[in-house]
C-alpha positions in Angstrom: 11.4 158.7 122.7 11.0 155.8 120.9 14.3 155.9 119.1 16.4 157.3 121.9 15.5 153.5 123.8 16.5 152.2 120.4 19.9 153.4 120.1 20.3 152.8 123.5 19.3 149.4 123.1 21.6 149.2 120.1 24.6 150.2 121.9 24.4 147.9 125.0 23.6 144.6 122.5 26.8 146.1 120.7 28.7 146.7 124.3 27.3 143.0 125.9 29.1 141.5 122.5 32.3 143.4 122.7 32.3 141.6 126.3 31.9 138.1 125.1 34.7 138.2 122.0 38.0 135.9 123.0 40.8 137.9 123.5 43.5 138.7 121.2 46.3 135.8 123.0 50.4 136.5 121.9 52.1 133.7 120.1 54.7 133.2 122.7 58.3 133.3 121.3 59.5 129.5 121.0 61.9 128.1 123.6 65.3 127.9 122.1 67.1 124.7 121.9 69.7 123.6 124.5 73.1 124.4 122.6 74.6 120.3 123.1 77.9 120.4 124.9 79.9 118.5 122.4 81.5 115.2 124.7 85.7 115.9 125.1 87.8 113.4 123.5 90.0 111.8 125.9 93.3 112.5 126.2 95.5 110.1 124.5 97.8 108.7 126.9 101.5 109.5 126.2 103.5 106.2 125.3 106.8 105.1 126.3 108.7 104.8 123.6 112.1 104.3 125.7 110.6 101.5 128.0 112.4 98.4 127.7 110.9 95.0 128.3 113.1 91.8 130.0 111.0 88.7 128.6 112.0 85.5 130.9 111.4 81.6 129.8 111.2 78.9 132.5 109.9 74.9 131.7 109.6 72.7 135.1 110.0 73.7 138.8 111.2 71.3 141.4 113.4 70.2 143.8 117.0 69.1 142.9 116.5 69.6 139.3 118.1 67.4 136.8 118.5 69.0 133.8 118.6 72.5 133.0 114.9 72.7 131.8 114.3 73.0 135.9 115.1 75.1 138.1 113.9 75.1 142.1 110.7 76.8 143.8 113.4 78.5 146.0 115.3 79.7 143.6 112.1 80.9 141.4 110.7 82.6 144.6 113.9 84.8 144.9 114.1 85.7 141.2 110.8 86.9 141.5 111.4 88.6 144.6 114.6 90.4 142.8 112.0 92.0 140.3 110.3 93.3 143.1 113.3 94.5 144.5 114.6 95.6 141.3 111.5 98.1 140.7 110.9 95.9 137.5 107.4 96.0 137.1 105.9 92.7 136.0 103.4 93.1 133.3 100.8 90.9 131.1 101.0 89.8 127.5 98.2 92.0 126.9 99.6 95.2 128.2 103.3 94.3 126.2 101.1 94.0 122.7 98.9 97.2 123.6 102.3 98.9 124.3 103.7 97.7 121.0 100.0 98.6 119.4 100.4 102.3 121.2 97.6 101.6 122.5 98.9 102.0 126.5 102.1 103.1 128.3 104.1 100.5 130.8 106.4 101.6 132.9 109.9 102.3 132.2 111.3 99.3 133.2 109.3 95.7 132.5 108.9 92.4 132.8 107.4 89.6 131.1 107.0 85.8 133.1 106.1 83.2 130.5 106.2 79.4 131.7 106.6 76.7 128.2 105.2 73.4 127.3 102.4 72.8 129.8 104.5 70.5 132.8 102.5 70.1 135.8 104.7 71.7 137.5 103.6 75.4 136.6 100.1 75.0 137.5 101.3 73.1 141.2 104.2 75.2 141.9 105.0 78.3 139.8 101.6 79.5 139.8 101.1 79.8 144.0 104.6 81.4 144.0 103.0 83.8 141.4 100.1 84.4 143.1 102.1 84.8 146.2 103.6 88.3 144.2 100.4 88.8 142.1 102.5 88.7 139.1 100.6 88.2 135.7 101.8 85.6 133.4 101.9 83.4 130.3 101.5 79.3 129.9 103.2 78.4 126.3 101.2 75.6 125.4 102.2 73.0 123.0 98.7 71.3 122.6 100.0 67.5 121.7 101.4 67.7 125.2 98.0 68.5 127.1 96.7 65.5 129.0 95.6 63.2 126.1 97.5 64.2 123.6 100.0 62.7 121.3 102.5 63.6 123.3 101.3 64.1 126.7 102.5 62.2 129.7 102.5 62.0 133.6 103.7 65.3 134.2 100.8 67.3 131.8 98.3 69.9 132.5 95.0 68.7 131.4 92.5 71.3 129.6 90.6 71.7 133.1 93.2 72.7 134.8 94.5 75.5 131.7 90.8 76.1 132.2 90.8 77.3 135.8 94.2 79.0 135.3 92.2 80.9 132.5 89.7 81.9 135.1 91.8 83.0 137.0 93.5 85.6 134.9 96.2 83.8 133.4 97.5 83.8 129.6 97.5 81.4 127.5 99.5 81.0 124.1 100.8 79.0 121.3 103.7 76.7 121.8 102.9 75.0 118.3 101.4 71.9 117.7 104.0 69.1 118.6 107.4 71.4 119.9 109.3 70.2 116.9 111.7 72.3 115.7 110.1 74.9 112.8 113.4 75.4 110.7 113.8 71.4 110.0 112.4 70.9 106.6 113.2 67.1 106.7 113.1 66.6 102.8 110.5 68.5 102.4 109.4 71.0 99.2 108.9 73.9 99.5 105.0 73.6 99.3 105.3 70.2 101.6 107.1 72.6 104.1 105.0 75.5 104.4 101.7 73.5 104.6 103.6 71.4 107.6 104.0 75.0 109.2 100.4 75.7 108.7 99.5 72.7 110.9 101.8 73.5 113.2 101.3 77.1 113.8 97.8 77.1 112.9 96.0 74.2 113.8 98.0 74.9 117.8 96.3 78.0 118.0 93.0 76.9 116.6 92.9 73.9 119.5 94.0 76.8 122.2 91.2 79.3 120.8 88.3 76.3 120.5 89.0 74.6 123.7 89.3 77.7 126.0 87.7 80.0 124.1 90.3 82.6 124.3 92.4 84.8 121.4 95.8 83.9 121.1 97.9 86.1 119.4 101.6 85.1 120.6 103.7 82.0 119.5 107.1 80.9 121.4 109.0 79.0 118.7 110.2 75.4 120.4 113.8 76.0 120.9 113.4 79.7 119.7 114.5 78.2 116.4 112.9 80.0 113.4 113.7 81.0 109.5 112.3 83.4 106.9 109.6 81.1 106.3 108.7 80.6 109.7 108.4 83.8 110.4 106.1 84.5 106.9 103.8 81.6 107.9 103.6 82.5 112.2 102.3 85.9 110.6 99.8 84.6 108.0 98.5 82.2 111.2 97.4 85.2 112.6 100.1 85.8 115.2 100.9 89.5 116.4 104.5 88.5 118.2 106.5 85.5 117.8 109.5 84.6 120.2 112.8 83.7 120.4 115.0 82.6 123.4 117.9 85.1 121.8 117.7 86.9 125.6 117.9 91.0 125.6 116.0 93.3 126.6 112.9 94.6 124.3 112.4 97.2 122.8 109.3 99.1 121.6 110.3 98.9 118.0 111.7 95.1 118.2 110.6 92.8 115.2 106.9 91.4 116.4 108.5 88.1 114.5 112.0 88.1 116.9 111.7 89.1 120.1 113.5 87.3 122.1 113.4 85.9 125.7 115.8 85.3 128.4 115.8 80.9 128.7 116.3 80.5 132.6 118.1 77.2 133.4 119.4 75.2 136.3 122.4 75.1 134.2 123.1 79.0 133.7 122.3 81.0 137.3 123.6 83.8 136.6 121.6 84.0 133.5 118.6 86.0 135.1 121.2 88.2 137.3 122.9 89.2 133.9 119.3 89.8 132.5 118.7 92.5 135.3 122.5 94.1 134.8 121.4 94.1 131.1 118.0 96.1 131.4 119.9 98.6 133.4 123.0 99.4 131.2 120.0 100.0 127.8 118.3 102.5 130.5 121.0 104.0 131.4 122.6 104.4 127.6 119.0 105.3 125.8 119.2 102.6 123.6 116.3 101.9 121.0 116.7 99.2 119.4 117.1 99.7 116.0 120.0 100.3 114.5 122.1 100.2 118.5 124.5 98.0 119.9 122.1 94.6 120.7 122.7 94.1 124.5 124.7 91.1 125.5 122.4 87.8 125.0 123.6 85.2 128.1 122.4 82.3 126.8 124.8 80.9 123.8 122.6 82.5 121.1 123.7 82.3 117.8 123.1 83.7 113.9 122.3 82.0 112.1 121.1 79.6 114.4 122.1 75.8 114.9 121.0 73.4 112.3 119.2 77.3 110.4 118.7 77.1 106.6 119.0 80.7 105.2 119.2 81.7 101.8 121.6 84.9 102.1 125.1 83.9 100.7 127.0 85.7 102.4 125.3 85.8 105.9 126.5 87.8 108.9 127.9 85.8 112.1 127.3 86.7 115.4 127.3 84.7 118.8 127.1 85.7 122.0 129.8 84.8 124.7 128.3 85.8 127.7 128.5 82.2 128.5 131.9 82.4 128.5 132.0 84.6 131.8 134.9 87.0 131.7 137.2 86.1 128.4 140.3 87.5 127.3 139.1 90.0 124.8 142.5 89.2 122.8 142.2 85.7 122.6 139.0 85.6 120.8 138.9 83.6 117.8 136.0 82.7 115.2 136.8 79.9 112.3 134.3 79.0 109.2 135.0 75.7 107.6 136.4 75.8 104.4 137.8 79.1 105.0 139.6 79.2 108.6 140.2 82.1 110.4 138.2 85.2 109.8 138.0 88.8 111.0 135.4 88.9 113.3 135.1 91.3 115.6 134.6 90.8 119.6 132.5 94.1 122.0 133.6 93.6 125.1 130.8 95.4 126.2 128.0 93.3 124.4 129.9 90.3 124.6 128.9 89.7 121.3 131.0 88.8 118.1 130.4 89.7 114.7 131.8 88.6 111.4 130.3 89.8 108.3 130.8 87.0 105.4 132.5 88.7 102.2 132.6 85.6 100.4 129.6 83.4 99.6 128.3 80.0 100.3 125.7 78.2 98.1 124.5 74.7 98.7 126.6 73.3 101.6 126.4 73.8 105.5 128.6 76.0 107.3 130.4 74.9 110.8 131.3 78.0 112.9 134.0 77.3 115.7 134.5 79.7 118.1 137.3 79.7 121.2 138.4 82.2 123.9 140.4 81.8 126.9 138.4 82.4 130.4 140.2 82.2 133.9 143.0 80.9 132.0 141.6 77.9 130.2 140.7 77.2 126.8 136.8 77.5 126.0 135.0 76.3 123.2 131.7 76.9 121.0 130.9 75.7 117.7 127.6 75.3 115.7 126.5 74.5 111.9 124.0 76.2 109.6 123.1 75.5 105.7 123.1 78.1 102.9 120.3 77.3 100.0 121.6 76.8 96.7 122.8 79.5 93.8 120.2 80.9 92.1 119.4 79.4 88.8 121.0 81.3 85.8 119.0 83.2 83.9 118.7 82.8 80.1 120.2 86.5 79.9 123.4 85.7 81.7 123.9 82.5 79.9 124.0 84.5 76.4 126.2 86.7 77.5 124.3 90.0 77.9 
């Protein structure tokens, strides 16, 4: 009896500890990661390769002008109304170089308002009449002629007001240091030459960038005059474009170191109307710049320019008669001193004529007279440009070999 309460005994101690013994607990399975949705790239925006951009220059705005640097508000108002009217979008400088970057599109047909030198005049009367239209634009500063400056005089901006106009969304650029022509060396080596350049180009947009604290990255040369060396130094100074006043319209792959502008003056009214007549015809044709027919320049543009020192002997001659109005295509006549009448070649079309040089010129200036007969008169054009000297000879070719 004894025993049987033993095992008994036994078996519920055993049973009691069965009952307090943790459970067995599952490992539960891990939670699987999130797979990451991998971020879409965006989609590149297709750039217009075709566009084509009209680039306009004005100076001073006011009443009665008296020299063709002015024009009138009124008549400023209804060129920038025509634009409108024209379904010419009006863009900024930024957009243009993002365009030329491929960085953005712009529409088809574009336009870019840039106002030189810093007259009072732009911020007092151009800039209402562009706010009127909510047209971007661009102030060419030369930085001598800000008030205080070397150069500066009753009718300049002062650095407050480029200031506010900077607040306000408008661009600001480089008009070079003192507007003096870039292609006149004036005696000058060649070292002498290129470190005046330096100050010029990049001691401008140094004083633009320090006293507004802005980039600049576009020069307009002062009378669109420009060389080789010009151009090398305008790059090294850190510009992206450079421009010219050789009016047509732009195209995506123009030279950042030419593009030229149309120069709007009292002088020449139908300059701008031409400008529009010009943009359409490139539309309409396709054109894309390299390697096309250039579209008719109406401003007396000339290459080599005025007063130009190039270094290619035998240089090719073009002008643009545009100027002319409607010519005689027949009567067209181009004459090099020295050499008298040549074969150029007049395109009706592009107004322009073309001579290429077969001979060369070394060490002496070139005059270039040009006539035509327009509503039955004579009409006349003539300008100069100098040719570097023969290269030296070298010790092979004077032994002979």
């Amino acid at each position: 009896m004894y025993r049987v309460f033993l095992l008994i005994s036994v078996g519920l101690f055993t049973l009691v500890g069965c009952g307090k013994s943790k459970p067995e607990v599952a490992t539960p399975e891990p939670t699987p990661l999130a797979t990451p949705v991998p971020t879409p790239e965006p989609t590149p925006v297709p750039v217009d390769l075709n566009a084509k951009v009209l680039a306009f220059c004005y100076h001073r705005f006011e009443e009665n002008p008296k020299n063709s640097l002015a024009i009138s508000p009124k008549d400023f108002e209804a060129q920038m109304q025509a634009l409108k009217d024209a379904d010419i979008t009006v863009i900024s400088m930024a957009d243009f170089l993002a365009w030329r970057r491929g960085e953005k599109t712009i529409p088809a047909q574009s336009a870019l308002i840039t106002i030189d030198d810093g007259y009072l005049s732009g911020y007092e009367v151009a800039w209402p009449i562009l706010q009127k239209f909510d047209y971007p634009f661009t102030m060419f500063i030369y930085t001598d002629y800000v008030k205080g400056g070397a150069r500066s005089g009753g009718r300049s901006m002062t650095w407050g007001q480029l200031g506010q106009m900077r607040d306000a969304g408008v661009d600001i650029q480089s008009h070079t240091l003192s507007h003096t022509g870039l292609n006149a060396r004036k005696g000058r080596s060649e070292a002498e030459y290129r470190e005046w350049l330096q100050t010029e180009l990049a001691d401008s947009k140094q004083a633009l960038e320090d006293n507004l604290g802005i980039r600049v990255a576009a020069l307009a040369y002062p009378y669109g005059l420009h060389n080789e060396v010009v151009r090398e130094v305008a790059a090294e100074s850190g510009y992206e474009v450079s421009f010219t006043v050789y009016g047509q319209p732009i195209p995506h792959d123009a030279d950042a170191m030419m593009v030229g502008r149309y120069a709007i003056e009292s002088t020449k009214p139908k300059v701008f109307d031409a400008a529009l007549v010009a943009l359409q015809k490139s539309a309409s044709s396709g054109m894309s710049g390299a390697g096309s027919a250039m579209p008719a320049s109406v401003t007396m543009v000339t290459q080599p320019m005025d007063g130009e020192t190039i270094t290619n002997p035998s240089p090719e001659i073009k002008v643009n008669l545009a100027a002319f109005g409607e010519i005689d295509p027949k009567s067209v006549t181009m004459r090099l001193s020295g050499v008298g009448v040549v074969p150029a070649i007049y395109d009706s079309e592009t107004k322009l004529l073309t001579y290429q040089a077969t001979q060369k010129f070394y060490a002496r200036q070139v005059t270039v007279i040009v006539s035509a007969e327009a509503g039955g008169r004579k009409v006349e054009t003539r300008w100069s440009f100098n040719v570097g000297p023969a290269p030296a000879a070298s010790p092979e070719a004077d032994s002979g070999t």
